[in-house]
C-alpha positions in Angstrom: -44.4 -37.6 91.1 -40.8 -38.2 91.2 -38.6 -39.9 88.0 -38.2 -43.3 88.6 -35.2 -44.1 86.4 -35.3 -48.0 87.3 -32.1 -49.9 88.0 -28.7 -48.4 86.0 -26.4 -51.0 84.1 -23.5 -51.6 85.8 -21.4 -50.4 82.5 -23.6 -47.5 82.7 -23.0 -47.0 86.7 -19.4 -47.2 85.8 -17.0 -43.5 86.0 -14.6 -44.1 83.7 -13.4 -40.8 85.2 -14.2 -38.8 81.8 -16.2 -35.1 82.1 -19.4 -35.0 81.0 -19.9 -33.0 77.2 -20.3 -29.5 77.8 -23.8 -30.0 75.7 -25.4 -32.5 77.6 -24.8 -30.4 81.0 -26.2 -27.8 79.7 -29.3 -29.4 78.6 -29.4 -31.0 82.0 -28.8 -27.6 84.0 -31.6 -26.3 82.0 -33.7 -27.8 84.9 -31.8 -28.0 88.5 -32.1 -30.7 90.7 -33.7 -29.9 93.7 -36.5 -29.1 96.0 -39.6 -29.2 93.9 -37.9 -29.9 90.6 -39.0 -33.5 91.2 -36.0 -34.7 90.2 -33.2 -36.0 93.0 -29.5 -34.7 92.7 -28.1 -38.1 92.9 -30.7 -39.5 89.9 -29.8 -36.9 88.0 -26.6 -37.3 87.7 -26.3 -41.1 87.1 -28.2 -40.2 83.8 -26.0 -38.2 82.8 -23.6 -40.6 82.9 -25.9 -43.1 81.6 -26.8 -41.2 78.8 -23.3 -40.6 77.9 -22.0 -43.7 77.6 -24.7 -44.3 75.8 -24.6 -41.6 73.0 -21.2 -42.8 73.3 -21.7 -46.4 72.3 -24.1 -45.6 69.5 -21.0 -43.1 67.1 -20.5 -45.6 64.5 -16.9 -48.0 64.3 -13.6 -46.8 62.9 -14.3 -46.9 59.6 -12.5 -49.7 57.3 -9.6 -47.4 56.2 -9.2 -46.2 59.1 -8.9 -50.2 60.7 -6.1 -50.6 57.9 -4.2 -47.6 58.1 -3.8 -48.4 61.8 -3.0 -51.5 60.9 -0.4 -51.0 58.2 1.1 -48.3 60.9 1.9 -51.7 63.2 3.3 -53.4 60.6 0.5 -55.6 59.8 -0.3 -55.9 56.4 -2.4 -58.8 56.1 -4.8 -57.7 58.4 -4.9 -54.2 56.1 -5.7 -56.1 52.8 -8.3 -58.0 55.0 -10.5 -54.8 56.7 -10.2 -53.4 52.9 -11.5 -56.3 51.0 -14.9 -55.7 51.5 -14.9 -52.2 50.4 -12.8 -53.1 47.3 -15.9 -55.5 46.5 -18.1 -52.5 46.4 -16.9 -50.0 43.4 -19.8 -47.8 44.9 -18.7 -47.5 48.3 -18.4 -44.2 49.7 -14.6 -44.8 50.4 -13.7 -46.5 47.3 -11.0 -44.4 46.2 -9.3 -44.2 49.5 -9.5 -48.3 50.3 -8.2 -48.5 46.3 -5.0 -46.4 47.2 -4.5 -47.7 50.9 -4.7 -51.3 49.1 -2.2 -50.0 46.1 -0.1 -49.2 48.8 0.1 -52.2 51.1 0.5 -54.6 48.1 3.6 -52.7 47.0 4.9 -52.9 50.6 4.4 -56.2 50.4 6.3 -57.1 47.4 3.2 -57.2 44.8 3.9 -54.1 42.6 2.2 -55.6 40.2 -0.9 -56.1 41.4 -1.1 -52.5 43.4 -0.4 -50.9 39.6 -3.3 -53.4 38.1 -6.0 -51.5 40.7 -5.7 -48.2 38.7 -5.5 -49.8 35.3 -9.2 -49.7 34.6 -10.0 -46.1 36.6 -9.9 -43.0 35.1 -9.3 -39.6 36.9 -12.1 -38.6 38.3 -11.9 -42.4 40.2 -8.5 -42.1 41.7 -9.7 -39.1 43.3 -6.9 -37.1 46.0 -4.9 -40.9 45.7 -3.8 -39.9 42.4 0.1 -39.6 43.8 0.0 -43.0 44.9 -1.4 -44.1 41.8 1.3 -42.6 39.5 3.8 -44.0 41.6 2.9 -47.5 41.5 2.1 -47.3 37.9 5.5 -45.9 37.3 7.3 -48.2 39.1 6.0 -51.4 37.7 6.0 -49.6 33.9 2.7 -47.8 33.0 4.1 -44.2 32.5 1.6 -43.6 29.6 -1.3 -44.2 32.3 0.1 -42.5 35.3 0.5 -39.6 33.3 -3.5 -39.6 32.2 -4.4 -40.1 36.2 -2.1 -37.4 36.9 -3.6 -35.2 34.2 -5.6 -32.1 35.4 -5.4 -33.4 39.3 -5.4 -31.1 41.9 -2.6 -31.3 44.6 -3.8 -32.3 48.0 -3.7 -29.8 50.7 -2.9 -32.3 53.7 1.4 -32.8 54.7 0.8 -35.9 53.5 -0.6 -35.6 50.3 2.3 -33.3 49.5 4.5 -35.4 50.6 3.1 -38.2 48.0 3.1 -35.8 45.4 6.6 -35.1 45.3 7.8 -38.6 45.6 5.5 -39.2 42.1 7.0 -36.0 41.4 10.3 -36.9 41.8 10.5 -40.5 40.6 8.7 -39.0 36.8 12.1 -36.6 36.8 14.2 -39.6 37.3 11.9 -41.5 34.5 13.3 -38.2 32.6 16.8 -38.0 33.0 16.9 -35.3 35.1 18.6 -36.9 38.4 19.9 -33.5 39.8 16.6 -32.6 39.8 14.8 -36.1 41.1 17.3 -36.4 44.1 16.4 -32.7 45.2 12.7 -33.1 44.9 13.3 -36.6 46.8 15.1 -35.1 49.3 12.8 -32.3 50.3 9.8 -35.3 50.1 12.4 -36.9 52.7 12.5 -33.6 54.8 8.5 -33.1 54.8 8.5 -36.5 56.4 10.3 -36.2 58.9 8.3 -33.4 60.3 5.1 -35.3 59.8 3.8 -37.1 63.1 3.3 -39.7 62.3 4.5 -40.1 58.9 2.6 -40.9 56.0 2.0 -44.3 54.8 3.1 -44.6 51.4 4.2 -47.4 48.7 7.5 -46.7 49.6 9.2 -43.7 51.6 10.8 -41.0 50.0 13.9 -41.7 51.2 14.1 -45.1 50.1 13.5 -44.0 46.7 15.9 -40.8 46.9 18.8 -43.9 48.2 17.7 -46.1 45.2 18.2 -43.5 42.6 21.3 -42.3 44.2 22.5 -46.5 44.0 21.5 -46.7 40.8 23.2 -43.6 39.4 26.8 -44.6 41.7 26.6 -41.7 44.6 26.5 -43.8 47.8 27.6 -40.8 49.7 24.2 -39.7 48.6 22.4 -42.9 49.4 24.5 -43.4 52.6 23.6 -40.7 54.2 19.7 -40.2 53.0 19.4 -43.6 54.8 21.1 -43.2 57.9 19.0 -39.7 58.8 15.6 -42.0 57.7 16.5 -44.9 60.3 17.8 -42.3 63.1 14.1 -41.3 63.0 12.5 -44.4 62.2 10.3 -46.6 65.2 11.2 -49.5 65.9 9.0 -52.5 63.9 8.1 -50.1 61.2 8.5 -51.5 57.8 10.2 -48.6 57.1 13.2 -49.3 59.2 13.8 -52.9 57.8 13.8 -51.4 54.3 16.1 -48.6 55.2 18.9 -50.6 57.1 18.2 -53.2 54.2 19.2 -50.9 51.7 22.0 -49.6 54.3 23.3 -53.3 54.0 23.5 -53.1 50.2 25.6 -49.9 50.0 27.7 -51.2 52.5 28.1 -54.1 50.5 28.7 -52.0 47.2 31.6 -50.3 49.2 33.1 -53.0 50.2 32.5 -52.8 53.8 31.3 -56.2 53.8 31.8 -56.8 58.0 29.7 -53.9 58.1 26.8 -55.2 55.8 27.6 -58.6 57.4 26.3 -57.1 60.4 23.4 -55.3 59.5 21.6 -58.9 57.0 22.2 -60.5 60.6 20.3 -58.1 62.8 17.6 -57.7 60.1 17.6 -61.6 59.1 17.1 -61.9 63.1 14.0 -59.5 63.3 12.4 -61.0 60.2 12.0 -64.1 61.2 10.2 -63.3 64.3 7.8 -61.1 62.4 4.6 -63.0 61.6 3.6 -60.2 58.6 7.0 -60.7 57.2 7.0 -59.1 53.7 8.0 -60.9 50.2 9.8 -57.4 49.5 12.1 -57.1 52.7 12.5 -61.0 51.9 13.6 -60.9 48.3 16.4 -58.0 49.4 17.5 -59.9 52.3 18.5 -63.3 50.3 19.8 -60.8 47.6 21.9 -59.3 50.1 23.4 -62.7 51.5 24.0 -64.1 48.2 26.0 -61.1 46.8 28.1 -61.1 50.4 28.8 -64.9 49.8 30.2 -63.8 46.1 32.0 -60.8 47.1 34.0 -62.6 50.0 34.4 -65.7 47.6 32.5 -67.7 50.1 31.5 -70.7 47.1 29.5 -73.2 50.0 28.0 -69.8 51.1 26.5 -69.2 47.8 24.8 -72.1 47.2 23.5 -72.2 50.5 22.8 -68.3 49.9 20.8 -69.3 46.9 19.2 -72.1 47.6 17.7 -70.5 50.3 16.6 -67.4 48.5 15.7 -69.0 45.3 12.1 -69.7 45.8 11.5 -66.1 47.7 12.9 -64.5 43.6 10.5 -67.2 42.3 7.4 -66.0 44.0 8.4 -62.0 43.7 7.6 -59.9 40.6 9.5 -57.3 38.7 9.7 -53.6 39.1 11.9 -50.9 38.8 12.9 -51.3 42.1 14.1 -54.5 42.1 16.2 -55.0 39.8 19.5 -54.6 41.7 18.3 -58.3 43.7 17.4 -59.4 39.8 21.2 -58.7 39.1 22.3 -60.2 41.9 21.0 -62.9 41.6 21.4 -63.8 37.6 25.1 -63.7 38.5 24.6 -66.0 41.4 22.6 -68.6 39.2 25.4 -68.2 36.5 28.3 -69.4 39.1 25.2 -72.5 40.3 24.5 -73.5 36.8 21.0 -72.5 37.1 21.0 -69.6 35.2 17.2 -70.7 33.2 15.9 -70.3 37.0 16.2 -66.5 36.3 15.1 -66.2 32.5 11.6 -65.0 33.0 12.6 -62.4 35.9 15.4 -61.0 33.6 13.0 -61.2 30.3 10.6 -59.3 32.8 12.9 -56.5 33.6 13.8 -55.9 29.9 10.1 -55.0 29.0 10.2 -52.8 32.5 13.1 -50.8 30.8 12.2 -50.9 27.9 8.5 -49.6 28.6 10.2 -47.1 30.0 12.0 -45.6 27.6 15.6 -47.7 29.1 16.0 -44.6 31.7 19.6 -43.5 32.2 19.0 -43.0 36.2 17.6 -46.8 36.6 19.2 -49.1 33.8 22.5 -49.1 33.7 23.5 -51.2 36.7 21.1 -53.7 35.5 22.6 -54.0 32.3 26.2 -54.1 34.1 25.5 -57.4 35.9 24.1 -59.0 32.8 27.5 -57.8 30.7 29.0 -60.2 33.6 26.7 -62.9 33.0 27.1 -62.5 29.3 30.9 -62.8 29.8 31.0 -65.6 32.4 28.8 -67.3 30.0 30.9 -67.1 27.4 28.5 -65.8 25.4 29.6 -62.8 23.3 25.4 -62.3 21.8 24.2 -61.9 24.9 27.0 -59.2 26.0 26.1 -56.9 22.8 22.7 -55.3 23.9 23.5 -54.9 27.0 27.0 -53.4 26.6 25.4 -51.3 23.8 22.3 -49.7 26.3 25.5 -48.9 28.6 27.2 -47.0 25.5 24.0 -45.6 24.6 23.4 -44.3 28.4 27.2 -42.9 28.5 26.9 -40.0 26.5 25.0 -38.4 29.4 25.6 -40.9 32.5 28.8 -40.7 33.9 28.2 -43.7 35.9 26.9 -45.4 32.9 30.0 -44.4 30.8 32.4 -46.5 33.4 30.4 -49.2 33.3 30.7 -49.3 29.5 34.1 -48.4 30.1 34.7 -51.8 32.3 33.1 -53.6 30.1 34.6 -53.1 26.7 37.9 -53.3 29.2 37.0 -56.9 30.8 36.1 -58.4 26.7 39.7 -56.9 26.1 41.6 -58.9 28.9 39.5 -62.1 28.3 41.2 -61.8 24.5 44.0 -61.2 25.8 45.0 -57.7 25.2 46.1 -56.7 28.7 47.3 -52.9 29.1 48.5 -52.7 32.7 48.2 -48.3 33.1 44.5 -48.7 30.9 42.9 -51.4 32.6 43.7 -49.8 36.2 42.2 -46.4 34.8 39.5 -48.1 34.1 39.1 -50.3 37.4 39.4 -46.8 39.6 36.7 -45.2 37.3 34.7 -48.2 38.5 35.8 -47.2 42.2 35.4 -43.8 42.2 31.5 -44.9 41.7 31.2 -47.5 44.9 32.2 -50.3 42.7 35.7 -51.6 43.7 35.4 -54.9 44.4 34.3 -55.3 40.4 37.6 -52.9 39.9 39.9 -55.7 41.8 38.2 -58.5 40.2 38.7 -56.9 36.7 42.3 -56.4 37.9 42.9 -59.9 39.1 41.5 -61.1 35.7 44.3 -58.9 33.8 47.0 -60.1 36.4 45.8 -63.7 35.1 46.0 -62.9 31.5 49.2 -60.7 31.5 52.5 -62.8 30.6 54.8 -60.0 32.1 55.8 -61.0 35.4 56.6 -57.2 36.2 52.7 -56.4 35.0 51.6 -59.3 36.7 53.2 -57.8 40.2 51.3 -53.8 39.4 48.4 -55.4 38.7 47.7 -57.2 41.8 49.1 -54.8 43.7 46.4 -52.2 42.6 44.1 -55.1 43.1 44.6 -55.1 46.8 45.1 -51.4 47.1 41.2 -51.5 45.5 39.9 -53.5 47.9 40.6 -51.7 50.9 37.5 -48.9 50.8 38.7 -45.9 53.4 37.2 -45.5 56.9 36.2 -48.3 59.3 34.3 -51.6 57.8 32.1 -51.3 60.2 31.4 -47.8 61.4 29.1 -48.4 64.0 30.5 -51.3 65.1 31.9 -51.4 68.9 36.1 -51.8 68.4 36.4 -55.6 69.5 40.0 -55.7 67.4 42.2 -53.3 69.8 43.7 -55.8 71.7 45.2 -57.9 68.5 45.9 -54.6 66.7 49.7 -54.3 68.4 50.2 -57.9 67.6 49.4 -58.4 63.9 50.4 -56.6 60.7 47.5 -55.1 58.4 47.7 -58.1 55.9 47.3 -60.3 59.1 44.2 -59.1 60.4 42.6 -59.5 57.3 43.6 -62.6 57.1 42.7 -63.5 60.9 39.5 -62.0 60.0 38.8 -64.1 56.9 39.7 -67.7 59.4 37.3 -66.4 61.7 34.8 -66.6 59.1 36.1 -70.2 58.5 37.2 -69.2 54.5 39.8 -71.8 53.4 43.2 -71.1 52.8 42.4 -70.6 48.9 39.5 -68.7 49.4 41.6 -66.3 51.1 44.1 -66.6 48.6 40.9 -65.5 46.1 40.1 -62.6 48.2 43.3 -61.4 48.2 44.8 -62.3 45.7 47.5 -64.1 46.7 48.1 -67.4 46.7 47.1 -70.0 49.2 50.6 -70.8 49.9 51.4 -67.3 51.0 48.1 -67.6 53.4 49.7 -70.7 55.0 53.0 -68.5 55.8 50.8 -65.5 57.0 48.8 -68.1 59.1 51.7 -69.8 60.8 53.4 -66.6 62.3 49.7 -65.0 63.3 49.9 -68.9 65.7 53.5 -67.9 67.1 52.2 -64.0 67.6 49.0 -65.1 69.3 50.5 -68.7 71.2 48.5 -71.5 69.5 49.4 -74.7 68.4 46.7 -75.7 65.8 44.0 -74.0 63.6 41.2 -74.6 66.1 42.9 -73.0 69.1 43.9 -70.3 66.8 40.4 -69.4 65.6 39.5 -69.6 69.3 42.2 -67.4 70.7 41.4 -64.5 68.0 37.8 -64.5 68.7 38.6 -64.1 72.4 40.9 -61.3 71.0 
């Protein structure tokens, strides 16, 4: 009697052109097809493919982790938080600790550090499991040392590349929490290294070189911070949320050297991409408008700045405080001073305070901070809100360089406003603010003196060192391609910048403001750049030297 194995499914029939398992043939050859066997050659092996597919279809689904780690991985963070949900519903669920860190992390991603620290508040040790890195991260960065250091307590360190990796990034943000900055970078830096040998990389709250350029902005080395970031986004992929949070924080350093055609350059690429994202994240968002509101105020760009805030008011609204944002914070309390709407940004700021304070007011991570709100203080006129702030600077000073010029411009700027203007002191000052990526707030202190001073002979050095400050070295746009060559022969120095600044449509005093020097002189600049170039009027001018 022969096997009648009745009609096979056309799924089943189907060679997806995949060998057999070794197993199952030898289960099958075990009895050969053949003469007498009762079984016919051809039957035989259409169950084997039958079977396989089969065995195949019945291995259970990827589980729900693994649905949101792939989906973080493409960028898609709501449909991560959506696979995990139902896990996080089930405190007994076999993968409870690993959905609870996977979720910590795409929250802070997202631009909800506050909520990825609130999922480890109420678990102990034993709870967090191998995610304990993760944990004490998040929990640091939003303010809960004291808990992150029980959940750290008596861990073992995970044996995978990217457990290590975690590790020392918690590892390396607690040193920072401590002071010890030489130490923090290093550790960051060799977390940074690890990654980049990792295929794929880890999927973490935030990557270690992002936090090794954060410490290194916060403490005034952008050499540091430049160059961490470039390395991350040569390797980066393309849609990654890691690259728009790299060049993002690229932007801001170019913006903090002054190179502000560079960081120009790089919002607009990244403001480009993020709008065509459908999973855009409030994080990204909140740097973005940060970003495009300190550019309009650096380049004196006032319909810019309201527009500029406006815009990215209602994205600082919705966003919560932790200790990585609070360079946008600062931005944007010194925006809101110059658009009388400084009360939009009193519970973000009052926020931040308990942040530092929780924290012990770190010396790595307050003082620039507590820089823009001496400015806001000052263009406030209000000498009670300068004193704590100058006096966490004076505090961090005695072992923050970077924090002992910022106290330094301080005190300085109160000086000038009263009047006392020492041409040789307030330019030490204004390069000590230079030396740590910070010229533009060196010029404007400068051009503040040059207002006050009633010498006309200070007046003259003053602005003069003013302009000399605002002039970073090397190219404004390194990676630009040279579009300038052809109008380089034609126009002086002072003329290009000029030419560049009508380009951008600034007035003739907004120039004046950037340059300090007064609208007048613009207009006599302006007129011979129209005789060097051939046109007649302000509209063929702007035409003929973006041709050029």
């Amino acid at each position: 009697m022969t096997a009648d194995t009745g009609p096979v499914a056309p799924e089943d029939e189907a060679d997806d052109g995949a060998a057999p398992d070794e197993a199952f043939l030898e289960i099958l050859s075990a009895q050969e097809p053949g003469p007498g066997t009762g079984v016919h050659e051809g039957t035989a092996r259409r169950v084997t493919r039958t079977t396989l597919v089969r065995i195949r279809q019945r291995q259970p689904p990827p589980s729900a982790v693994s649905r949101a780690t792939s989906a973080v991985r493409n960028g898609d963070l709501r449909a991560a938080l959506a696979a995990l949900e139902p896990v996080l519903g089930d405190p007994d669920h076999r993968d409870a600790a690993a959905a609870t860190e996977l979720a910590a992390i795409v929250l802070a991603q997202a631009g909800h550090p506050d909520r990825a620290g609130q999922l480890f508040h109420s678990l102990d040790p034993a709870q967090v499991g191998s995610g304990w890195p993760t944990a004490a991260f998040v929990l640091m960065a939003s303010g809960a040392q004291a808990k992150a250091a029980t959940i750290v307590t008596d861990q073992r360190p995970d044996s995978t590349i990217a457990g290590g990796i975690r590790a020392l990034t918690a590892l390396g943000l607690r040193q920072s929490l401590d002071n010890d900055v030489g130490t923090a970078t290093s550790t960051l830096l060799r977390a940074a290294a690890m990654t980049e040998s990792a295929d794929p990389p880890p999927v973490m709250a935030d990557t270690a070189a992002a936090v090794a350029a954060l410490l290194a902005i916060h403490v005034g080395d952008l050499d540091v911070a430049e160059s961490t970031l470039r390395r991350a986004i040569g390797r980066d992929r393309e849609g990654d949320v890691s690259s728009y949070r790299h060049r993002l924080l690229l932007a801001w350093v170019a913006m903090m050297r002054g190179r502000f055609t560079w960081s120009h350059r790089l919002v607009g690429e990244i403001g480009a991409q993020l709008d065509d994202r459908v999973d855009g994240t409030l994080r990204d968002e909140l740097w973005l408008a940060a970003l495009r509101v300190g550019l309009a105020r650096r380049t004196s760009d006032a319909a810019g700045l309201v527009a500029a805030w406006s815009a990215g008011r209602d994205v600082l609204l919705r966003s919560s405080v932790d200790l990585f944002s609070l360079l946008p914070l600062g931005e944007f309390a010194v925006a809101a001073v110059r658009v009388r709407e400084y009360e939009r940004v009193g519970a973000h700021l009052a926020a931040a305070n308990r942040l530092l304070c929780d924290l012990g007011e770190p010396v790595a991570w307050s003082p620039p901070l507590r820089w823009y709100l001496v400015q806001t203080g000052i263009m406030r006129n209000r000498p009670i809100e300068v004193k704590p702030h100058a006096a966490a600077l004076v505090r961090a000073a005695r072992s923050s360089p970077y924090a002992a010029a910022l106290a330094a411009g301080g005190r300085t700027w109160l000086r000038v406003l009263a009047g006392e203007v020492l041409p040789a002191k307030v330019e030490t000052v204004a390069r000590g603010l230079q030396s740590f990526g910070l010229a533009w707030d060196g010029s404007r202190l400068l051009g503040q003196a040059a207002a006050q001073s009633k010498s006309r002979q200070d007046v003259a050095a003053l602005l003069q060192a003013a302009r000399s400050l605002q002039h970073p070295d090397g190219a404004d746009d390194p990676d630009a391609t040279p579009t300038t060559a052809a109008v380089a022969p034609l126009l002086s120095g002072r003329e290009r910048e000029i030419a560049a600044l009508l380009v951008q449509q600034h007035t003739y005093r907004e120039i004046g403001t950037r340059l300090f020097i007064s609208p007048k002189t613009v207009e006599h600049h302006v007129a011979r750049i129209k005789q060097r170039v051939g046109a007649v009027d302000r509209a063929e001018l702007i035409a003929r030297l973006r041709a050029l």
